[in-house]
Every structure is written in C-alpha cells, then in structure tokens.
Residue, then its C-alpha position, 0 to 999 in steps of 0.5 A: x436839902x434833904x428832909x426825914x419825916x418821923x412817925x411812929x405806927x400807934x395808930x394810923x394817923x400819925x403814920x398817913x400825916x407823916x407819908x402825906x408830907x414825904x409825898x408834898x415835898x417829893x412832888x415838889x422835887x425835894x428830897x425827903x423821905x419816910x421812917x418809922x421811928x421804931x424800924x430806927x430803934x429796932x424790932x423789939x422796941x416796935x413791937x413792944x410799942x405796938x403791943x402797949x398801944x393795942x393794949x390800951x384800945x380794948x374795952x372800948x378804950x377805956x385804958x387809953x381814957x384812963x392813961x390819957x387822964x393821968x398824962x395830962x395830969x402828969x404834964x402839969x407837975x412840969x417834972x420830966x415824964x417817964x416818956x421822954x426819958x424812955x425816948x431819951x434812951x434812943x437817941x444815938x441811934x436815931x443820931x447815927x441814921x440821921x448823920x448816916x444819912x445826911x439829913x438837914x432838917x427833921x420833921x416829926x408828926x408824933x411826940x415820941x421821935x420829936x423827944x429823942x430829937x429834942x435831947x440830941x438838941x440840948x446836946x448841941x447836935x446841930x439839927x433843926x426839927x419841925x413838929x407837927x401836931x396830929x390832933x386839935x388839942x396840945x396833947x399832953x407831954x408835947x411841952x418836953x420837946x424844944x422844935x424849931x417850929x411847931x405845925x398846929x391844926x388851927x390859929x385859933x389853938x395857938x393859946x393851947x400851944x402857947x400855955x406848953x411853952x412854945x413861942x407864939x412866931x414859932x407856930x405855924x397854923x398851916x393846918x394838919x398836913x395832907x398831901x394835895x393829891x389827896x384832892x384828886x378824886x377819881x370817883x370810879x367807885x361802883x356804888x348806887x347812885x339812887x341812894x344816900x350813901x353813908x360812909x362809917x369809918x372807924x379809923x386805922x384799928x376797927x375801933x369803937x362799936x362799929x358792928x351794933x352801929x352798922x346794924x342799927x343804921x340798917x334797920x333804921x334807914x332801909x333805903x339807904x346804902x352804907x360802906x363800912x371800912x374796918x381799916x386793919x381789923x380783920x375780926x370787924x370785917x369778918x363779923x360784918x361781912x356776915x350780915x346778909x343785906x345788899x345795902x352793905x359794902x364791907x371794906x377793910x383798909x384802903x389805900x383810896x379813902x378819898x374816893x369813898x369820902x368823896x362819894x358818900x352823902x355823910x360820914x360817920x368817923x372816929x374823932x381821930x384829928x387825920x381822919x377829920x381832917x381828910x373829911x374837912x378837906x373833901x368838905x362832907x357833912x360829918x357825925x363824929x361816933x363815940x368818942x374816947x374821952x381824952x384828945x378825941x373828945x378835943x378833937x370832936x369838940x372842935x369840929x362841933x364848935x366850930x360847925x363842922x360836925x355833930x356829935x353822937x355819944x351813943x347808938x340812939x344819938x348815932x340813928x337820929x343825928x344820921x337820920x336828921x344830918x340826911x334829911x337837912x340839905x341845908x344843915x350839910x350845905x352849912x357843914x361844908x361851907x363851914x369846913x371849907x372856912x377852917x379846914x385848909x386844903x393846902x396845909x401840906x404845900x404850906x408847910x413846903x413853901x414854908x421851908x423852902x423860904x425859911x430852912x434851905 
C-alpha cells in the first residue's frame, strides 16, 4: 500500500497533524508520504492562499471571526460554497500526482484537499480518502466532502459529525493524530530547576497579544521563569528579545515542542485543536489564552468542559488563572488525570492499525 498525507500550509497545525501521520506509518514500514496541497496546485495558487490566510489573522483575528461567522452560516443554507467550487477547479492536477504516482488511499487533515478528493470521487475515480479533523468542532463546509472514513478528535463529537451528514461507523474517534515519538522526551533543555516554569506558546504564526501577556506574567510572578515561543513570527521575537530580564527564554519555531512542554509547570496557548492536543498528550496543566471567536472557541470550550483546561479572555483572567493554576497542585493533579482520560496518546497508531486491517 502506498499512502499520501495532504495538508495545506494556513496555519501550523494542519501541516504538523499531516507530518505526524506520514511519520506513524513510515515507523511502521509502510509507504507514505507527505504534500502540501498548494506545491500540487502550483506556486501562485500557494501563495495566493497564504497571503488570504495571513490577511485574516490581523487585528487580532477579527477578519478570520468575521469570516468563520459567515461560513457556518453559509454552511446551513446546504447550497454549494464558493470553497468547494474553488477546490473543484484543481482536481486534474491533483489526479495527475495521485495516478503519477501510484497511490492507493489518500488521507487528508484539511478541508481543502479532502474538496478536490471528494469531486474526483463523484467522477468515478476509484480513490479511497480518510479525512481527518484538526479541531474539536465540525468546522463548517467539511458536509461537502464524501470520505470513506472521517478521523474525529473525541467520540463525544460524533453527534456534531453526524448533523453534517457522515455515517456514524464511518467515524473513527481515534483522537487528533500525533506521531508516538512525540512521547519520547529527552529533556535536555538547559532551563531552572528551582522555579515553576511557564511555557506561552502562541502557535505556528505568533498570534494573539503575546508581548503585553509576556510582560504582565513578568511583573505579576517575578519568582517565576517563562519560555516564550514566537513560531515564525519574527516581529514578536524581536520585540520580545528586548526585554531585559533573566527569567525569559525567547524562542522562535521549534522543531523540539515536546521537550518544552514536557519541561514546563503550565502551558499558556492559543486554543489551535494540534496544539492542545500536543499539551493533552505530554498531560500538563493548561490555560487556553484569548481565543478568536470561531472554532478556537469550540475548541477552548471543550477542553474547559471536560476539565482539561481553564480559559482567560483577556490579560487580567491571563495573570490570575496563572497565579492560581501554579499554586493549586491539586487543580493540575486533576487537569493531567482528566487529560489522560480524554486525550489519547496513541491516536496516530490507531489510525495505522485501522488501515492495515481494513484498507490493504
């Protein structure tokens, strides 16, 4: 069998889902690999999607909020979007690299390359596709694809799937798929070991007020460390590396998360579900920091409900949800236990054995 993993490069997470499921089969000898969706389209069509995306995250997100609103409205009238028929347009290409070469099954972790699957389907093309969701929330327009089975982060959100149309025994409730070796921690991190540690971590972009947050936590908890990551946003990392105080670690993106995680007290994050879900995994007490109304509040929402994280909407809920979550050992003691019930720890090899039972 051999197996293509498509992704598409908004944002960080559907990419790093997409790579951690290209990893679990190759460490389990089968043949798969990794494509970006818009390299397949062509250079213009990626750079015009990435310029779209980084539009919508400015002013705090507001645009995306705005655009999220209107395509879960849109999604209800049950007419085909403008999405799918943007998609629809790059089917023969993506037909060409699929037949070119010789794959048999297509696993996708974002809307748009599971659309153009979907219309190569209706055509009669004989490819099977898994989707797989990114977030904890069926996100709207995912109801225009037509997978052969549907990847969900939680078995408590198959009723969400279900109302978009998808079969219930088509859902496999696996859990957001991240690569095994993500568990292997080394730890050889040079960081205190006399003080509570705070990881902020923004996601892949340096979303969100990250420096006025950095700053605050500073000044309000001077005995603790904090570890800042700025993914690839290079303007956060150069405004942060000017402040002047030994208890700040300023990073940019880095291919090792799981060691920070892994080393911190708490984690303070952007709502995104793969980043989450990396913090479930290692099982760390977690604050979820401002999120953009759309499907990082689903995705907050959950986590809160089900105990596996407090929420802060603004810098004051940032400083005292910090300042509390550090000094109840006990809340953090439940936070882990109840991240270790719901987060699954082995949902990319779950979706392995799942295959090379039912699809070889």
């Amino acid at each position: 069998m051999k197996i293509l993993v498509l992704s598409c490069s908004t944002g960080g997470g559907h990419n790093a889902c997409g790579h951690y499921i290209e990893k679990e089969f190759k460490d389990n000898n089968i043949t798969c690999d990794f494509a970006d969706y818009f390299d397949i389209m062509g250079p213009k069509a990626k750079e015009k999607a990435e310029k779209i995306y980084l539009g919508s995250t400015k002013y705090n997100g507001n645009i995306f909020k705005i655009a999220y609103k209107l395509g879960e409205a849109y999604s209800k009238t049950g007419i085909p979007s403008p999405v799918y028929g943007l998609n629809k347009l790059g089917k023969d290409k993506l037909y060409s690299y699929i037949k070119d070469n010789n794959y048999d099954l297509i696993i996708s972790s974002h809307l748009f390359p599971s659309m153009a699957v979907t219309t190569l389907k209706k055509e009669g093309k004989n490819i099977e596709l898994i989707n797989v969701a990114t977030d904890y929330h069926a996100i709207p327009f995912w109801e225009e694809t037509e997978p052969d089975y549907f990847v969900i982060p939680h078995i408590t959100l198959q009723d969400d799937f279900a109302k978009k149309g998808f079969k219930k025994e088509t859902l496999l409730d696996f859990g957001i798929p991240v690569s095994s070796s993500f568990n292997k921690i080394e730890n050889n991190l040079d960081l205190p070991k006399d003080k509570d540690i705070i990881l902020v971590a923004s996601g892949s972009m340096g979303f969100g007020n990250m420096k006025s947050i950095v700053k605050s936590l500073l000044e309000y908890l001077p005995n603790t460390y904090i570890v800042a990551i700025c993914g690839n946003n290079k303007e956060l990392y150069s405004e942060l590396e000017k402040i002047n105080n030994e208890n700040l670690l300023v990073k940019g993106f880095v291919n090792n998360i799981n060691e920070y995680i892994s080393a911190s007290t708490i984690v303070l994050t952007k709502p995104g579900g793969l980043t989450s879900t990396e913090v479930g995994v290692i099982r760390k007490p977690m604050i979820h920091i401002m999120p953009i109304p759309g499907v990082e509040n689903y995705n907050a929402e959950f986590f809160e409900k089900n105990g596996l994280s407090l929420i802060s909407n603004n810098l004051e809920e940032v400083k005292i949800n910090t300042a509390k979550l550090l000094k109840d050992k006990n809340m953090q003691q439940i936070m882990v236990e109840n991240q270790a019930k719901v987060i699954n720890r082995n949902s990319a090899k779950d979706l392995v054995d799942f295959v090379q039972k039912n699809l070889s």
